[in-house]
C-alpha positions as CSV (number, residue, x, y, z in Angstrom):
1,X,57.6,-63.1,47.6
2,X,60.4,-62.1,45.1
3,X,61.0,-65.5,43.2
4,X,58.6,-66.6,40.3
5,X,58.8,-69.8,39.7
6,X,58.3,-71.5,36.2
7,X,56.3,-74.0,35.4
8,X,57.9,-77.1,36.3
9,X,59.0,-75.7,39.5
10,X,55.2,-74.9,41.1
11,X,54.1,-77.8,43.9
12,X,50.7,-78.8,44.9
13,X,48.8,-76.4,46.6
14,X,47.4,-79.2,48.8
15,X,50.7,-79.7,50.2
16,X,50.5,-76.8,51.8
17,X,48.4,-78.1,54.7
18,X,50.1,-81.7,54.9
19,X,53.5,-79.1,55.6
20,X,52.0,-76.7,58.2
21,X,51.0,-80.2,60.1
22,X,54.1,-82.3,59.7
23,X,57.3,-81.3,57.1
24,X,58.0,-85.2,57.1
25,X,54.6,-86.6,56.5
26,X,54.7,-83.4,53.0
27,X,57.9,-84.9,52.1
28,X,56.5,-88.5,52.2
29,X,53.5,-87.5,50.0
30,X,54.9,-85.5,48.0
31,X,58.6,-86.3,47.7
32,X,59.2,-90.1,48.2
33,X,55.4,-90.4,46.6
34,X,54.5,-92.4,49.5
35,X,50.4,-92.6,50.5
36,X,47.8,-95.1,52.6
37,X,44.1,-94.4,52.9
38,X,42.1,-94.5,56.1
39,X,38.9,-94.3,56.9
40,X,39.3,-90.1,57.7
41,X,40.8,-89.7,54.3
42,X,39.1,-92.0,52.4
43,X,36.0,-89.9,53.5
44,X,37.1,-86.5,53.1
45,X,38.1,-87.4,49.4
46,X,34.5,-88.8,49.0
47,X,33.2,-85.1,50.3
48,X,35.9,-83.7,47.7
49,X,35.1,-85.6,44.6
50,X,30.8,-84.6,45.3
51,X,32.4,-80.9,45.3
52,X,34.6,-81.0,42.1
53,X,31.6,-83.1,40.5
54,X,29.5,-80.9,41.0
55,X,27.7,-78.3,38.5
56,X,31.0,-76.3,37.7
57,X,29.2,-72.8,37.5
58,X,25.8,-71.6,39.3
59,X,24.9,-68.1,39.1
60,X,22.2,-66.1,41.5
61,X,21.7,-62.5,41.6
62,X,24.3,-61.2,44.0
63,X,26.4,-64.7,43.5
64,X,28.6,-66.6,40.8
65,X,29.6,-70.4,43.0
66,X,32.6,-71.7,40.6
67,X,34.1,-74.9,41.4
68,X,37.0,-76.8,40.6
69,X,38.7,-73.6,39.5
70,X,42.5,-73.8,39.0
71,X,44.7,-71.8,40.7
72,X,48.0,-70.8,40.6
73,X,50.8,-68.3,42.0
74,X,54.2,-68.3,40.3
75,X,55.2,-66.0,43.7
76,X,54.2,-69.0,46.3
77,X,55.6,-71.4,43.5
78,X,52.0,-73.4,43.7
79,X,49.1,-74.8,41.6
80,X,45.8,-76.6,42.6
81,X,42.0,-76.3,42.3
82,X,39.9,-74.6,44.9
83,X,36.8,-76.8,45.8
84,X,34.6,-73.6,45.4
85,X,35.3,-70.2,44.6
86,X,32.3,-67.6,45.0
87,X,31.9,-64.3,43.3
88,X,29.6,-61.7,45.2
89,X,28.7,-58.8,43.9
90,X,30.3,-55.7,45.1
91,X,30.5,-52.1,44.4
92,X,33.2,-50.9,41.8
93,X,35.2,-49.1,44.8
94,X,35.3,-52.2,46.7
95,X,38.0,-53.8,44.0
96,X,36.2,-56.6,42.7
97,X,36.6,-58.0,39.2
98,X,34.5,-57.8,35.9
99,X,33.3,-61.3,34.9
100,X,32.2,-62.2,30.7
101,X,28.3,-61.9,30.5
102,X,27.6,-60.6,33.7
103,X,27.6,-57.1,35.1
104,X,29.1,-55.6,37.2
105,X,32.0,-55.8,39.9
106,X,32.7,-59.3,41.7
107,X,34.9,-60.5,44.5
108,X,36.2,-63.9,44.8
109,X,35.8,-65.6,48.1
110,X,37.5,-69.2,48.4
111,X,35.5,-72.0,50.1
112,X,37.6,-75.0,51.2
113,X,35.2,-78.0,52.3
114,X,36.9,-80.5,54.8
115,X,34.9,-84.1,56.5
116,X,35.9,-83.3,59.9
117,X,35.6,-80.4,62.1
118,X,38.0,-77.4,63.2
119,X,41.4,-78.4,64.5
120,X,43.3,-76.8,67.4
121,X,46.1,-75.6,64.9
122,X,45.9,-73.6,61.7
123,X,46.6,-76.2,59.1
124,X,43.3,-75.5,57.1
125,X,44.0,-72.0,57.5
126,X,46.9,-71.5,55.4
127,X,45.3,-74.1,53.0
128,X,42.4,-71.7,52.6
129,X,44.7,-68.9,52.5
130,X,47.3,-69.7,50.0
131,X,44.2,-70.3,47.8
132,X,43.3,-66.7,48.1
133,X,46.8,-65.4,47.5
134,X,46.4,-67.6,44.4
135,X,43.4,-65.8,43.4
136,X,44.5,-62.5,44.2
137,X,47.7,-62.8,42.0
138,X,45.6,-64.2,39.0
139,X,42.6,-61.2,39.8
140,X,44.8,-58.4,40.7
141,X,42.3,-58.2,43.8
142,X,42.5,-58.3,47.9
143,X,40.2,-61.1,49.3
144,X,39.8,-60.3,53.0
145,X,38.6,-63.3,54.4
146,X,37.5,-67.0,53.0
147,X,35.6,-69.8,54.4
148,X,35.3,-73.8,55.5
149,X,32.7,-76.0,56.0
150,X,33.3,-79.2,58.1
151,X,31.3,-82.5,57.6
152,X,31.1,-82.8,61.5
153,X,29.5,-79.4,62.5
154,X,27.6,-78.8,59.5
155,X,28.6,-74.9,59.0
156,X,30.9,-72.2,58.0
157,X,33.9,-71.0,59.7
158,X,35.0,-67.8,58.3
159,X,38.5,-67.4,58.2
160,X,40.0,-63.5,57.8
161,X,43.5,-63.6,56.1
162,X,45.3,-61.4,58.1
163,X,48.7,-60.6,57.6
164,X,50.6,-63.1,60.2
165,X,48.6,-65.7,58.3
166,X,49.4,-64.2,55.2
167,X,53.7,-64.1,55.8
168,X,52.9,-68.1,57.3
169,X,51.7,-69.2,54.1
170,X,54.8,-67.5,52.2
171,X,57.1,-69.2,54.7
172,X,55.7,-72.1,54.4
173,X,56.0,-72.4,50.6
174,X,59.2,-71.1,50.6
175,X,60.5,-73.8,52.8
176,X,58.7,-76.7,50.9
177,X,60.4,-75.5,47.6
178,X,63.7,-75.6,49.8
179,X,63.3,-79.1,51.1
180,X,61.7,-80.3,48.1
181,X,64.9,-78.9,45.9
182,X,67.3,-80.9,48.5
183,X,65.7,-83.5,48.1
184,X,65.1,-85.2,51.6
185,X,62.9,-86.4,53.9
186,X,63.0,-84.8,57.8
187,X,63.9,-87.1,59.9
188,X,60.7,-88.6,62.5
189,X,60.1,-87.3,65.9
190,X,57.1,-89.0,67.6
191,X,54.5,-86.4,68.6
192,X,50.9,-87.0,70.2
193,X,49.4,-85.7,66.4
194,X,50.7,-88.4,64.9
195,X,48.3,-90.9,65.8
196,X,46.2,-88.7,63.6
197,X,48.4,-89.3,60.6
198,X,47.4,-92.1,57.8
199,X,51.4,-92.4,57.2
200,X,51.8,-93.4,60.8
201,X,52.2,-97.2,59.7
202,X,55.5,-96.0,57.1
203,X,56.7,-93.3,59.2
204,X,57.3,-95.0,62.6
205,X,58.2,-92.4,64.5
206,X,58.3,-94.1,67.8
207,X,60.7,-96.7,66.2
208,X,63.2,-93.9,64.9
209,X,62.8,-92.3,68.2
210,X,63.7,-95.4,70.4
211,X,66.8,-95.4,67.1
212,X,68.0,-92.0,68.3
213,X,68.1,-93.2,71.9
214,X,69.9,-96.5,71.1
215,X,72.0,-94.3,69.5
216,X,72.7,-91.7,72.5
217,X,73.1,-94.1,74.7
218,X,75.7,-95.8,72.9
219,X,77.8,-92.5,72.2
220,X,77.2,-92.1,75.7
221,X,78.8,-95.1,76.6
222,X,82.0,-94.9,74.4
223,X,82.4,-91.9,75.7
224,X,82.4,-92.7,79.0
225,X,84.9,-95.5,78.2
226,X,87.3,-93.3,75.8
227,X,87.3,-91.1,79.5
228,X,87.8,-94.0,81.7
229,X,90.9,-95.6,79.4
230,X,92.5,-91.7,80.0
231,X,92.2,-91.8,83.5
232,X,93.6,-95.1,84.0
233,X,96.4,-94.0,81.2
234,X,97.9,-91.3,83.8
């Protein structure tokens, strides 16, 4: 985490999880600029937009709920707003922060808030964590764990941000600053997760795979020839 990046350098945090599920469908969204709602995304930015509108501060007596808060890390190279961000009150050992007109020692927790329900890989995960690693670089604190909540199941997962998670999330940030800085878009390469994707219908991955194997079979064919002619040289 040696780089800091200046200010028009930092990419959306967001990105973060559209990269750990596909580098190409990132570099649509946030490269070529390219996006088409569905039905899936359509209604997780409904269950988004009732988070950020919410009340942006509510305070209890061993809790401060913050939302829309805006995050950044000049490390990760990344800026974004965490749906919710909760304070709870801690001990002064524990390494929590002071807050303005309220005593005592808090520690952030991030909350990310997603329509759906738990996926099989760890895309959310590294959303959820790159938003602590923000946090802790603006608070000078270590968050151990976070949470989400999924529409579907109606409850919290909690997630701990351990350090394989954490060194994912750096590599994965590193890597969208270096494609991002090249400029390009990964080639397609159908997979069974694509059907999932909302970018399916300009990504056609099936057509650029049945390209590729056009393509092989025709090198494989000149090839063959460019032998044959030799043979029948001799």
């Amino acid at each position: 985490m040696d780089p800091v990046y200046a200010d028009d350098d930092l990419l959306a945090l967001s990105g973060v999880q559209h990269f750990a599920f596909c580098e190409r469908q990132w570099a649509l969204i946030h490269v070529e600029k390219q996006w088409i709602e569905n039905v899936k995304t359509a209604e997780g930015r409904v269950m988004h937009d009732r988070t950020h509108n919410a009340d942006i501060t509510e305070t209890y007596d061993n809790s401060i709920i913050t939302r829309s808060m805006f995050l950044t890390s000049r490390k990760l190279g990344i800026f974004g707003q965490a749906d919710v961000v909760e304070f709870w009150l801690v001990s002064k050992e524990a390494g929590g922060v002071e807050i303005p007109e309220h005593d005592g020692y808090w520690m952030p927790k991030p909350v990310e808030y997603k329509r759906g329900k738990p996926k099989p890989d760890d895309r959310d995960e590294v959303q959820l964590c790159a938003q602590a690693l923000c946090l802790e670089e603006m608070l000078q604190v270590h968050i151990e764990n976070g949470c989400m909540y999924y529409g579907e199941t109606r409850r919290r997962t909690q997630v701990p941000f351990d350090e394989s998670l954490r060194k994912h999330v750096v590599e994965l940030c590193a890597r969208m600053h270096e494609i991002f800085n090249q400029g390009i878009t990964p080639k397609a390469c159908y997979d069974q997760k694509c059907e999932q994707c909302s970018l399916l219908p300009i990504c056609l991955p099936k057509l650029a795979s049945k390209k590729a194997l056009v393509e092989k079979y025709i090198h494989k064919a000149i090839k063959e020839d460019l032998t044959s002619l030799g043979k029948d040289g001799k």
